[in-house]
C-alpha positions as CSV (number, residue, x, y, z in Angstrom):
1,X,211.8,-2.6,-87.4
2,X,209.2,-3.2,-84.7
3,X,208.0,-6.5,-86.4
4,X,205.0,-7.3,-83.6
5,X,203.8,-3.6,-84.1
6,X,203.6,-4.5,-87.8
7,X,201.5,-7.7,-87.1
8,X,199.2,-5.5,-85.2
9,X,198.6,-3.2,-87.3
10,X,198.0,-6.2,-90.2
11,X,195.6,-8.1,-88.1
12,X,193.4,-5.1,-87.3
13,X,193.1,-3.7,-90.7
14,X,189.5,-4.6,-92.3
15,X,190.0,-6.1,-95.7
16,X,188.8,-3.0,-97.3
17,X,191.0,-1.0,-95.3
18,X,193.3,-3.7,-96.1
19,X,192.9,-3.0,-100.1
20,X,193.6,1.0,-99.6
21,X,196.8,0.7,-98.1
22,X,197.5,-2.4,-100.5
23,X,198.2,0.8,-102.5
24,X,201.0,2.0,-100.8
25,X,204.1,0.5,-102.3
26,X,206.0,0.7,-99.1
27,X,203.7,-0.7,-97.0
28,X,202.8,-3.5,-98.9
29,X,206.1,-4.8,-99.6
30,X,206.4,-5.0,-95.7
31,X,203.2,-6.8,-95.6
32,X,204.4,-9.0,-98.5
33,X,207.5,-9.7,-97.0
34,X,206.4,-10.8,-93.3
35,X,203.0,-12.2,-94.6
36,X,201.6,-10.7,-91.3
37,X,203.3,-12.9,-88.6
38,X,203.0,-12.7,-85.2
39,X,206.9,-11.6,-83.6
40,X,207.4,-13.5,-80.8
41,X,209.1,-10.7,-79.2
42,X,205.7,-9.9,-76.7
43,X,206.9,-6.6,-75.3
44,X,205.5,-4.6,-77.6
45,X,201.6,-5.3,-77.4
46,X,199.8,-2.2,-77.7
47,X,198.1,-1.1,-74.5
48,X,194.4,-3.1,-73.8
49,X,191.6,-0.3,-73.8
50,X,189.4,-0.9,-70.5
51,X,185.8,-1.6,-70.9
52,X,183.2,-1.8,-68.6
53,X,182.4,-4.7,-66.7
54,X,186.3,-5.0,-66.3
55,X,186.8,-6.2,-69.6
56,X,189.6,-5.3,-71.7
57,X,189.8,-5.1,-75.6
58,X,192.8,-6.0,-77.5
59,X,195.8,-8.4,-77.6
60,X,196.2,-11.7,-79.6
61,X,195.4,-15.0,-78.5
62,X,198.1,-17.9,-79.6
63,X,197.4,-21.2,-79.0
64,X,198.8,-24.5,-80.7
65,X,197.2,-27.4,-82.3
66,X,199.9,-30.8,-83.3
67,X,198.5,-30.9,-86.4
68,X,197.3,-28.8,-89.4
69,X,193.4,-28.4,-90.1
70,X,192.4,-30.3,-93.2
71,X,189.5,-27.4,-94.0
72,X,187.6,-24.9,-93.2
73,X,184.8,-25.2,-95.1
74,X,181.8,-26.2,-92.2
75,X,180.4,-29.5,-94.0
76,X,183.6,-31.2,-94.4
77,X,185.3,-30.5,-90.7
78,X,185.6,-33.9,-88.8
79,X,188.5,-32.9,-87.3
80,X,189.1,-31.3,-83.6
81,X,191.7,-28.8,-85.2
82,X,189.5,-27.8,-87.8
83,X,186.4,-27.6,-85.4
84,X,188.4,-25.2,-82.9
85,X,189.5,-22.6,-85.9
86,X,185.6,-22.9,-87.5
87,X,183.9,-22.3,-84.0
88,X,185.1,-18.8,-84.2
89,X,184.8,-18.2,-88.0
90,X,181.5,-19.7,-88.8
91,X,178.2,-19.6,-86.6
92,X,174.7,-21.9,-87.0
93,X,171.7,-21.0,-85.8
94,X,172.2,-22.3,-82.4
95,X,175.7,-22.5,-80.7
96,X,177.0,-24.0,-77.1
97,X,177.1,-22.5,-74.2
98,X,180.8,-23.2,-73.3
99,X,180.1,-23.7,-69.9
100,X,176.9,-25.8,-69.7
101,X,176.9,-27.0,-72.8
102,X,173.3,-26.3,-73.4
103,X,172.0,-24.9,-76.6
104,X,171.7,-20.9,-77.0
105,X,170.8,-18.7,-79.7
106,X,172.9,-17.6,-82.2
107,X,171.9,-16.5,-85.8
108,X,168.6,-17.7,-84.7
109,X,167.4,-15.7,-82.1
110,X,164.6,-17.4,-81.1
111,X,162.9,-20.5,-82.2
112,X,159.6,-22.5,-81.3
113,X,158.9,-26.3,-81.1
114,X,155.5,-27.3,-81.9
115,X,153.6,-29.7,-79.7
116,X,154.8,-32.7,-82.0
117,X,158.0,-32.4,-81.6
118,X,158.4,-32.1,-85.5
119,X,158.3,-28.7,-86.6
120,X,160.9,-26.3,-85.7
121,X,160.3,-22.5,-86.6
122,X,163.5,-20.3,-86.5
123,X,163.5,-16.5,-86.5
124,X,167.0,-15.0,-87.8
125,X,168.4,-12.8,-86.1
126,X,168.6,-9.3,-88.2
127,X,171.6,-7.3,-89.2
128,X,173.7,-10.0,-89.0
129,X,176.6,-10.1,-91.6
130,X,178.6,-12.6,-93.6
131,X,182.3,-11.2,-93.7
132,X,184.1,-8.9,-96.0
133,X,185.1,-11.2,-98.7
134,X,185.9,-10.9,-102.7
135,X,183.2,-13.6,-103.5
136,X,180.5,-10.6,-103.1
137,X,180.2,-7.5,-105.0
138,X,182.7,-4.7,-103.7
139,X,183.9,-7.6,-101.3
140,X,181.9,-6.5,-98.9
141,X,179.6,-9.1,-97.0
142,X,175.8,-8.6,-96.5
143,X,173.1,-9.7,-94.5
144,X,172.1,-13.4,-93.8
145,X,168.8,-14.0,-94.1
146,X,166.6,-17.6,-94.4
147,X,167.6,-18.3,-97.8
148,X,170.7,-18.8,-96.5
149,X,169.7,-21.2,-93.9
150,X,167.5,-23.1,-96.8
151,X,170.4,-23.2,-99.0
152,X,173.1,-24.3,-96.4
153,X,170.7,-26.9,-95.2
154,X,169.3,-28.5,-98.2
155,X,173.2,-28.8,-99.1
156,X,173.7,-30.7,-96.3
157,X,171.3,-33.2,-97.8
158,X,173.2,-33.6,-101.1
159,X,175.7,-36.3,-102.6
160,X,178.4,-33.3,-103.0
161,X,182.2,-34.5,-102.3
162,X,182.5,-31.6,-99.8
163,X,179.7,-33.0,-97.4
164,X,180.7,-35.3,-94.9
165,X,177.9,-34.4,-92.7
166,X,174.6,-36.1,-94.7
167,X,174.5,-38.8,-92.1
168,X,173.5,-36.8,-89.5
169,X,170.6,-34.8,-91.1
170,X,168.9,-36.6,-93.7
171,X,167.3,-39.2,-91.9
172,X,166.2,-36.4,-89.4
173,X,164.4,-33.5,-91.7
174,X,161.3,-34.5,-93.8
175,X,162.1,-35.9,-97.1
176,X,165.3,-35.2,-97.0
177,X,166.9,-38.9,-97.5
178,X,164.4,-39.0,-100.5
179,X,166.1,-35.7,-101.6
180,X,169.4,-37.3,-101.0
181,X,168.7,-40.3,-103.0
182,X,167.3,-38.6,-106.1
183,X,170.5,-36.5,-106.6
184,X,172.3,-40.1,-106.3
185,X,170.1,-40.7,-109.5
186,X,171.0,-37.6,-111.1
187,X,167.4,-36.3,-111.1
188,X,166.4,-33.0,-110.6
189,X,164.4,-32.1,-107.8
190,X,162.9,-29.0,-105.8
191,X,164.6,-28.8,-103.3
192,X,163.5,-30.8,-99.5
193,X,160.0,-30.5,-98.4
194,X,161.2,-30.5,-94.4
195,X,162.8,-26.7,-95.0
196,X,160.5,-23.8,-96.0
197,X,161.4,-20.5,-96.0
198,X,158.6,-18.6,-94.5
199,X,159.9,-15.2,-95.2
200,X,163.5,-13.2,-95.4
201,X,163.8,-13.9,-91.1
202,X,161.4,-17.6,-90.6
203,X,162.3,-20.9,-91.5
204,X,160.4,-23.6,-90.8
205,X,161.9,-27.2,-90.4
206,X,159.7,-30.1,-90.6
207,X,161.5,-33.4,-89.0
208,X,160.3,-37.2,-89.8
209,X,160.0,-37.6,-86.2
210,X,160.7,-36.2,-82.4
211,X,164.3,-35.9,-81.9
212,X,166.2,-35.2,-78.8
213,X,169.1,-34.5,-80.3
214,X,168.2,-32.0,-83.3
215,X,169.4,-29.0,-81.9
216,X,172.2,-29.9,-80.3
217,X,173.1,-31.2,-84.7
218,X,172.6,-27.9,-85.8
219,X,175.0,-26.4,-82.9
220,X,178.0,-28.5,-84.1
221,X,180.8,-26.3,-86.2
222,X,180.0,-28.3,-89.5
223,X,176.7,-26.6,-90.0
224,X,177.8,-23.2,-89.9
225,X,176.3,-20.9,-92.1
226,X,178.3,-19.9,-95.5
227,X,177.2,-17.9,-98.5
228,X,176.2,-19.6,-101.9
229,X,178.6,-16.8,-103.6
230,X,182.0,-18.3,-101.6
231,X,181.1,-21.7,-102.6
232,X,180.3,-20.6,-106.4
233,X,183.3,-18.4,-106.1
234,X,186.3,-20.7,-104.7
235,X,184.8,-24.3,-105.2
236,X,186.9,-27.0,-104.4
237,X,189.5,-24.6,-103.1
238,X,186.8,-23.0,-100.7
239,X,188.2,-24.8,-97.6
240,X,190.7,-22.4,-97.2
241,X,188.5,-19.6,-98.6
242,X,186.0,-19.5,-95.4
243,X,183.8,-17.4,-95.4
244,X,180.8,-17.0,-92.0
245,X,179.3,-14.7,-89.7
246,X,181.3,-15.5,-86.4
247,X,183.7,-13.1,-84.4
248,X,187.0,-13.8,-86.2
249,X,187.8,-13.9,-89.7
250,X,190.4,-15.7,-91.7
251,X,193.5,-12.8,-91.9
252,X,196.1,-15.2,-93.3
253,X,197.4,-18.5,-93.2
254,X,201.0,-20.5,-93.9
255,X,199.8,-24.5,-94.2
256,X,201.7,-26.3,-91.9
257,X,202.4,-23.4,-89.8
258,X,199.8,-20.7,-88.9
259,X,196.7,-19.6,-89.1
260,X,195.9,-16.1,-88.6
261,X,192.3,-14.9,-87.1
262,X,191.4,-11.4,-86.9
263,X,188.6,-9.7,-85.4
264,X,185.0,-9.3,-86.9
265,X,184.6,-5.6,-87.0
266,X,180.5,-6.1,-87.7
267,X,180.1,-8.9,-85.3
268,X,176.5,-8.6,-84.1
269,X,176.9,-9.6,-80.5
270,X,177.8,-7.6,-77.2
271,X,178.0,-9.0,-73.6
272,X,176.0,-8.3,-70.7
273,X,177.6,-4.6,-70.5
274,X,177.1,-3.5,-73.7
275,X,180.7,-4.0,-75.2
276,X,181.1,-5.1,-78.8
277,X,182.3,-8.9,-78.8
278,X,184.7,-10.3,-79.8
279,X,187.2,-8.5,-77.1
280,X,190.5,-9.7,-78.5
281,X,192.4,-8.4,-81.6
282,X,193.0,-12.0,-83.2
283,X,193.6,-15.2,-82.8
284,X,196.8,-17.1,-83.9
285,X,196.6,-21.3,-84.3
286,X,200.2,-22.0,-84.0
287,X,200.8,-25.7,-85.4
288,X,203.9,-27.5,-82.7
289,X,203.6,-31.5,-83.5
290,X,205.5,-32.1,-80.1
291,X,203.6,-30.9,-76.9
292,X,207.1,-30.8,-75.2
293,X,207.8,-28.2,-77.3
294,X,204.9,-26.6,-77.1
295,X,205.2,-26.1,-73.3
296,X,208.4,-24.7,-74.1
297,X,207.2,-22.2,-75.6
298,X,204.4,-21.7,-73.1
299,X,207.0,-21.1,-70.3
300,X,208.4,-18.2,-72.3
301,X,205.1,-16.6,-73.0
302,X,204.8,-17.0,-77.0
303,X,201.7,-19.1,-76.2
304,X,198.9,-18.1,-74.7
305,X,197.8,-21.7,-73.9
306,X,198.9,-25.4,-73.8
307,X,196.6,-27.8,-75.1
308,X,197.2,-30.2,-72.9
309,X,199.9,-31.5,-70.8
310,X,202.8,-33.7,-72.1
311,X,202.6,-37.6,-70.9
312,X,206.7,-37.7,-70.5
313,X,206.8,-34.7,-67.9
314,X,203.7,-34.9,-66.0
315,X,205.7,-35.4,-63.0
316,X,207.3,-31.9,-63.4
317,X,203.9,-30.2,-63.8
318,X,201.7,-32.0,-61.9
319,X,201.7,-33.4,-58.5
320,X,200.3,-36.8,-58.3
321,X,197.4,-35.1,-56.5
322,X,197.1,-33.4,-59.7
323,X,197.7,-30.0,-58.3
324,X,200.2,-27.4,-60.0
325,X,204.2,-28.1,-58.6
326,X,205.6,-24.8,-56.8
327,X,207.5,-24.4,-60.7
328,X,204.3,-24.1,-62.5
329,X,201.8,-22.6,-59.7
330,X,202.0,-19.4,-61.5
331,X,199.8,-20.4,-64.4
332,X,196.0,-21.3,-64.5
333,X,195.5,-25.0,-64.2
334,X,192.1,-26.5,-66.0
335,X,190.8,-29.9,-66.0
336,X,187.6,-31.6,-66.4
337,X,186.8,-35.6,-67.4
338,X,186.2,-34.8,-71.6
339,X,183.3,-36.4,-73.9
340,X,186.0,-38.4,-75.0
341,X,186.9,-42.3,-74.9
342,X,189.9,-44.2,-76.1
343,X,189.3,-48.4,-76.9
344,X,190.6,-51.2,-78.4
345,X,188.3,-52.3,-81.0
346,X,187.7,-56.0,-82.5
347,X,185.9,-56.9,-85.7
348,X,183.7,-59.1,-84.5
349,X,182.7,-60.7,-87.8
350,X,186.0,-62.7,-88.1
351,X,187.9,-65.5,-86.0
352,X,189.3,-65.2,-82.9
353,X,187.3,-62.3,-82.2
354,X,184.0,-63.6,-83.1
355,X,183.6,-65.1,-80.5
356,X,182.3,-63.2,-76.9
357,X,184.3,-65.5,-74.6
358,X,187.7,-64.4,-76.1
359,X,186.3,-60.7,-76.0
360,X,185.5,-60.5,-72.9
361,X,188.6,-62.5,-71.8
362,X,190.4,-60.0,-73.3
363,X,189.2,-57.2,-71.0
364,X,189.2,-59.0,-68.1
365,X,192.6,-59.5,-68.9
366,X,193.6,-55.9,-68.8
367,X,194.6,-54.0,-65.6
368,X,192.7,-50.4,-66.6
369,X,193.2,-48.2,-63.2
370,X,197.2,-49.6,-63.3
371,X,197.2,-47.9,-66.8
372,X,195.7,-44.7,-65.7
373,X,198.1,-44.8,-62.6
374,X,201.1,-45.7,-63.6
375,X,201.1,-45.5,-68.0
376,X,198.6,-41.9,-68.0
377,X,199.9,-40.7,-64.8
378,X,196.3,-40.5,-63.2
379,X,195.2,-38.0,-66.1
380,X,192.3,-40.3,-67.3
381,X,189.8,-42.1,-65.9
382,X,189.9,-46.1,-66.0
383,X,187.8,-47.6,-68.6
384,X,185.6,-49.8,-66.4
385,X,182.1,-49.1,-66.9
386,X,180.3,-48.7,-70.7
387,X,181.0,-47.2,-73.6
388,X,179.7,-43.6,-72.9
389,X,182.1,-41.7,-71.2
390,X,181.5,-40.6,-67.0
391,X,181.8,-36.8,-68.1
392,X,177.6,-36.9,-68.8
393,X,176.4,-34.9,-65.6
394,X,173.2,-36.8,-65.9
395,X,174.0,-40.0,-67.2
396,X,175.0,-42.8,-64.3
397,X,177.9,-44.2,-66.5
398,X,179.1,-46.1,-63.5
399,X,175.5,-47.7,-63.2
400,X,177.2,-50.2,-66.3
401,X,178.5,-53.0,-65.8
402,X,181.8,-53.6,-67.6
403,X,184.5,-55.8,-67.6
404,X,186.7,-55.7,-64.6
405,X,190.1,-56.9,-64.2
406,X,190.3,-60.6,-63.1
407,X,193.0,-62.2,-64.7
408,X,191.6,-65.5,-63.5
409,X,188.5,-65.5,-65.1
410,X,189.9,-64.2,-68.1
411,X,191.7,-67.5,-68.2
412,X,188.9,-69.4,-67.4
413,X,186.6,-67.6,-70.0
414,X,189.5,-68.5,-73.1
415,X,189.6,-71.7,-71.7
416,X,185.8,-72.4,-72.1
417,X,186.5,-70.5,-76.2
418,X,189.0,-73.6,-76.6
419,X,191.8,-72.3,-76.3
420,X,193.3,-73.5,-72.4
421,X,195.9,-71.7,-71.2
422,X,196.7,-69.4,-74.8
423,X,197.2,-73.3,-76.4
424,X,196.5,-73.1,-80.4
425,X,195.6,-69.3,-80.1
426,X,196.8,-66.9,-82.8
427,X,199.6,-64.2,-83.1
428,X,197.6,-61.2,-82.7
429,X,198.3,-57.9,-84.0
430,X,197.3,-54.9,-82.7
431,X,197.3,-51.8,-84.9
432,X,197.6,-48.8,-83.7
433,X,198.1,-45.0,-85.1
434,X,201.3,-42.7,-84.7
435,X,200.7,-39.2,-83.6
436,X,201.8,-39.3,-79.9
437,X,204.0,-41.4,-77.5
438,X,201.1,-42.2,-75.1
439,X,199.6,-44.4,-78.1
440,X,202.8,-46.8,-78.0
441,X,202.7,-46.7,-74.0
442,X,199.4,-47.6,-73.4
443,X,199.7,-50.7,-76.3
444,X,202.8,-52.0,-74.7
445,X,201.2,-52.1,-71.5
446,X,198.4,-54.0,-72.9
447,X,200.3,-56.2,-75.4
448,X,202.2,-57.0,-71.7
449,X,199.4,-58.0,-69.3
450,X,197.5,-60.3,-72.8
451,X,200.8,-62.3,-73.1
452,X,201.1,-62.5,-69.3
453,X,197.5,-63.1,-68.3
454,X,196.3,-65.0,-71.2
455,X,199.9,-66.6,-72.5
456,X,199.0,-65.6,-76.3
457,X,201.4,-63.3,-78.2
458,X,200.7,-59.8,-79.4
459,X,202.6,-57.9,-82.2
460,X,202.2,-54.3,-82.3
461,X,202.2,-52.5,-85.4
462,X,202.0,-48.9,-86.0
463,X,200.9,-46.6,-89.0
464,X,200.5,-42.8,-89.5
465,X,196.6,-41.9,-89.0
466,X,195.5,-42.3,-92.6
467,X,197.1,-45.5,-92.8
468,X,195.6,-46.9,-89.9
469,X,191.8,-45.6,-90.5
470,X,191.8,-47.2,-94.0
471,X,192.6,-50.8,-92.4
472,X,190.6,-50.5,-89.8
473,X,187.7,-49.2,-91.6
474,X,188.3,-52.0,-94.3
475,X,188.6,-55.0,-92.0
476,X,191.5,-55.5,-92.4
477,X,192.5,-54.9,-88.7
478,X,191.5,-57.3,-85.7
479,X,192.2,-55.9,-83.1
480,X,193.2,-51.8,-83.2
481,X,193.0,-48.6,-81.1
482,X,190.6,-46.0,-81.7
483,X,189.3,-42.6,-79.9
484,X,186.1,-41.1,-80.3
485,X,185.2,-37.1,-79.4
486,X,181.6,-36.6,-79.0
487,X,179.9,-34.8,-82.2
488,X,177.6,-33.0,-79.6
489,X,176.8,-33.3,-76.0
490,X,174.2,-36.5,-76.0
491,X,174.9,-40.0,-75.4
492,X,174.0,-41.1,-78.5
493,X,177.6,-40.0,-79.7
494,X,179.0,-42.4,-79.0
495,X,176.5,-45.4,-78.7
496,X,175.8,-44.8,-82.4
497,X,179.0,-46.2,-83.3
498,X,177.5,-49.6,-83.0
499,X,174.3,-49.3,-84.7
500,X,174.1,-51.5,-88.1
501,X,172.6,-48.9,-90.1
502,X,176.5,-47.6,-90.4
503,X,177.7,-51.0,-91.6
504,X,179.4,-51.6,-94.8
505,X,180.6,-53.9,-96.7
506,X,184.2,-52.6,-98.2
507,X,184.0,-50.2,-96.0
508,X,182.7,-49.5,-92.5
509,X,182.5,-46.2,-90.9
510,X,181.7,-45.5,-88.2
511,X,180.7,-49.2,-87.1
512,X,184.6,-50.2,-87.6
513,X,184.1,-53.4,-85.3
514,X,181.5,-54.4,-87.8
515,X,178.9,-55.2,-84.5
516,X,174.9,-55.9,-84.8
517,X,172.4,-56.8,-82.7
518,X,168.9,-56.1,-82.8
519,X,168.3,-55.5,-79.5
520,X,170.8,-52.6,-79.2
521,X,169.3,-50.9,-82.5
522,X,165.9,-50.8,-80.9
523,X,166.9,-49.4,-77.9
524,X,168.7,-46.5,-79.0
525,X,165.9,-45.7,-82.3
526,X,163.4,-45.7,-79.4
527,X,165.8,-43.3,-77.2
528,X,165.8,-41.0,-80.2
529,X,162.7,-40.3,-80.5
530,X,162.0,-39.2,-76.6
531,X,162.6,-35.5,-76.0
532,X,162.6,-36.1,-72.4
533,X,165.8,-36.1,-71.3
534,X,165.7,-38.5,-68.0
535,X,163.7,-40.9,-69.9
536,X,166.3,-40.8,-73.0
537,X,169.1,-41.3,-71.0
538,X,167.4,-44.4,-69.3
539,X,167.1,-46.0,-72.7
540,X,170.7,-45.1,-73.7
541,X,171.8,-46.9,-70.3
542,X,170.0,-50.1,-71.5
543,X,171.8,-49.8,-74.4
544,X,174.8,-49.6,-73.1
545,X,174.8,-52.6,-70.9
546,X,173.4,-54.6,-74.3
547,X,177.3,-53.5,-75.6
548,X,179.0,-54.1,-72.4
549,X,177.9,-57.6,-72.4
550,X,178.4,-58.5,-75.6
551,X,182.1,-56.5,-75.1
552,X,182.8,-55.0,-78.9
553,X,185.5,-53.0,-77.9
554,X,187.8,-52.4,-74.7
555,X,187.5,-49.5,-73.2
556,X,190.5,-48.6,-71.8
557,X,190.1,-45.0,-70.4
558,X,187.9,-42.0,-70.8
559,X,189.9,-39.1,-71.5
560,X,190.1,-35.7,-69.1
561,X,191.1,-32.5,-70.3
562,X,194.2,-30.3,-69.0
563,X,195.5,-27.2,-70.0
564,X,197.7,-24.2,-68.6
565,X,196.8,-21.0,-69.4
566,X,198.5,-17.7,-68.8
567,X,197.8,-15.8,-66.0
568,X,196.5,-12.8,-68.1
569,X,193.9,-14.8,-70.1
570,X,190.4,-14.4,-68.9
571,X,187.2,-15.9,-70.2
572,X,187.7,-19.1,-71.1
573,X,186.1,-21.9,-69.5
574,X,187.1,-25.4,-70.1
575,X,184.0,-28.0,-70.8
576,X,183.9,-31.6,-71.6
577,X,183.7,-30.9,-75.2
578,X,187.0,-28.7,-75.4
579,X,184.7,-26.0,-77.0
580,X,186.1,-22.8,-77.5
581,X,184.3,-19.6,-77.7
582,X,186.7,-17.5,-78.2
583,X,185.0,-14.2,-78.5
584,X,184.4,-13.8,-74.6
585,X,187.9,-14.2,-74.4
586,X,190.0,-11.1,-73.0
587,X,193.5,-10.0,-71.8
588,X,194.5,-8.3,-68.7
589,X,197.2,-5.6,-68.8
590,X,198.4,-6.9,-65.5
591,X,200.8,-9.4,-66.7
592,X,200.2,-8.9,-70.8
593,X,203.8,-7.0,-70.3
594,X,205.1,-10.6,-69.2
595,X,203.6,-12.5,-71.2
């Protein structure tokens, strides 16, 4: 049996489609029985129909992720591999540009500012459809219109176990903490003042104040739009029910495994020649913990993509100029320095690390461009500047001034915290997460160059992911390593890790070092409220030298991205973010035969 042929033919079928041949006993024991998986025998994709514009339609797209998604329901992704698979199911009313980054229409068409700054009007786009899907009547999807929007928002704003995202809208729309706080109480309210549904196509968003960074909120994954009916419907199970308006739809899924897009047959958007987007047949999230493996299966043409390239055979793949070796130069190499740092935090509430001198003694303690040379192989960028990463176009990064390596004034500055030459200092441990070899490399070079520079001792102790977040984000954790992705493209990402306002006492998320200072908090609520962009990004450069003096973490390198991708796969830019928009994506028949 011609088992790719099969998956073909299961990925293109529309769910009602689906349902009539459901009927057939034949056919759906076969569909039963293989659960729609892609072969990875790849000689039998059917032929790509040619568009104009030199576009193609057809093919599947398989790519890998190391880990499972945890859901797929919008307001409870924080999670890159949850993100990548809702980008393509769900849409808000703006969305990236994956190229520039800059906000563009989606569900929205159009929208108008006022000359405040505080009201936002959004016009919905008409026609467009939430997928086929049993929660409706028929199981077939209808039209979004504002009361969507108004529901999807104003849930947002609620106390609901599912919604992880309330921190990042309810201090920004008009009454909407108030809102927030009254369903704490268990009263019963309205609904929030800032959203009014002006008719079936307009709402109208009122904000507290000018924000810079509102519409780049409602472009992140979590607030895509979903229909009150799927969460009625499927409730707590609903993150594996998703249900949106965006190119792909959820075909099937195996937990642990695969996960199965196929294309939106109603999509509403065409490119610039008039084709029908998306291009591509489906998607297929493969999940390969080990990235050596993962190339493996790269180089024999079962994946259409590789993440990222493994740490242990860099060498093999890349030159030390970072070009392609002779081996590799048939694929399509893409890098670009990612919205992405990785530190060593400290909690700065509790001995040794109270103290600035031992901080910063610390970091001046720590080689940074030997670790990106020699540990990361020259894939990153050394951590020598602030804490927002150099991948900002606009944003003079370098301009900060962070902690540099001189081992010699490292010792000097723990001298001066009393502690001369390491003497009476204590064992230190420093947590870190499992979930990748480069974690363990880049401690051990670090735990190294403390107990040589500074004469202390370092224990390292390591703990799978959940493990590690709960003791670092309960104190109980000194000194650990973190990453952070950037929620959106803005500064403020990643310099609101350190305002107070996300302090706690048991627990402390997403201020895990526990830092305050006034000064800082000022600087950055001021920066928030300037729409200018040149003049925000001054403000967020103040605040970031206020961190780098007072040193709260150790940066150790901002990240770049790197990825292979087939010679046949078009359409797919790589940006700081590692946003994927797969619906411009297409296959060319050139090399699909080889692929």
């Amino acid at each position: 049996m011609n088992y790719n042929k099969l998956f073909y033919l299961c990925i293109k079928l529309h769910p009602a489609m689906s349902k009539k041949l459901a009927l057939i006993g034949g056919i759906m024991a076969v569909l039963s029985l293989f659960s729609c998986q892609p072969s990875q025998n790849n000689s039998n994709n059917p032929v790509l129909e040619p568009l104009p514009g030199k576009k193609y339609r057809g093919g599947i797209f398989k790519y890998y992720e190391n880990s499972d998604f945890k859901t797929l329901f919008p307001p409870a992704v924080t999670e890159i591999v949850g993100a990548h698979l809702a980008e393509q199911i769900f849409e808000g009313l703006v969305a990236l540009d994956p190229v520039t980054l800059d906000v563009i229409p989606a569900i929205a068409e159009r929208w108008e500012i006022d000359s405040t700054g505080t009201e936002y009007t959004f016009y919905i786009r008409k026609g467009v459809r939430f997928h086929d899907d049993p929660c409706f009547p028929n199981g077939e999807g209808r039209e979004v219109t504002a009361h969507d929007v108004k529901f999807v928002l104003e849930f947002l704003c609620t106390p609901h176990h599912l919604n992880q995202m309330s921190k990042f809208i309810i201090d920004h729309i008009e009454g909407a903490r108030q809102y927030y706080e009254a369903i704490s109480r268990g009263q019963q309210v309205e609904g929030v003042p800032g959203i009014q549904v002006i008719d079936d196509y307009t709402i109208k968003i009122k904000l507290e104040k000018p924000s810079g960074l509102f519409l780049y909120i409602l472009a992140m994954p979590s607030f895509g739009i979903f229909p009150k009916e799927a969460l009625d419907k499927y409730g707590d199970d609903i993150g594996e029910h998703p249900v949106g308006t965006g190119p792909f739809y959820l075909k099937d899924l195996e937990r642990g495994k695969t996960v199965v897009l196929a294309r939106n047959p109603f999509y509403w958007d065409k490119d610039v020649d008039g084709n029908q987007l998306p291009y591509l047949d489906g998607v297929v999230m493969h999940v390969i913990p080990e990235d050596k493996i993962a190339l493996l299966q790269f180089e024999k043409g079962e994946l259409s993509m590789t993440n990222r390239i493994p740490l242990e055979v860099a060498d093999k793949i890349l030159t030390r100029d970072g070009e392609l070796t002779p081996k590799y130069s048939k694929y399509v190499l893409q890098t670009t320095p990612a919205l992405a740092i990785n530190y060593f935090g400290f909690l700065v509430t509790e001995p040794p690390f109270d103290n600035p001198l031992v901080r910063r003694a610390f970091c001046m303690a720590i080689d940074k461009d030997k670790i990106a040379e020699y540990t990361m192989y020259n894939m990153v960028i050394p951590g020598n500047y602030g804490v927002v990463p150099p991948a900002f176009i606009d944003y003079d990064a370098k301009a900060i001034q962070g902690c540099s390596y001189n081992p010699d004034e490292a010792k000097f500055l723990l001298r001066r915290a009393g502690y001369p030459d390491g003497e009476g200092f204590p064992e230190i441990t420093l947590n870190i997460n499992s979930g990748g070899g480069r974690h363990l490399m880049v401690a051990e070079a670090i735990k190294k160059m403390l107990e040589e520079n500074l004469n202390i001792s370092i224990k390292i102790e390591v703990l799978e992911w959940s493990q590690h977040l709960d003791v670092v984000e309960t104190g109980k954790a000194k000194f650990f390593r973190l990453g952070w992705i950037a929620d959106y493209p803005d500064p403020e990402s990643f310099l609101n890790l350190f305002h107070s306002k996300h302090l706690g006492e048991a627990r402390s998320y997403i201020n895990v070092t526990r830092y305050s200072n006034p000064k800082f908090d000022a600087l950055l609520d001021s920066a928030l409220m300037v729409q200018d962009k040149v003049e925000r990004y001054m403000l967020y450069m103040q605040a970031d030298q206020v961190l780098a003096n007072d040193v709260p973490v150790l940066i150790v390198y901002y990240d770049k991205l790197y990825r292979l991708l087939q010679p046949n796969v078009k359409g797919l830019p790589i940006n700081p973010m590692d946003y994927m928009a797969l619906k411009y994506v297409f296959l060319t028949p050139e090399t699909d035969s080889e692929s």
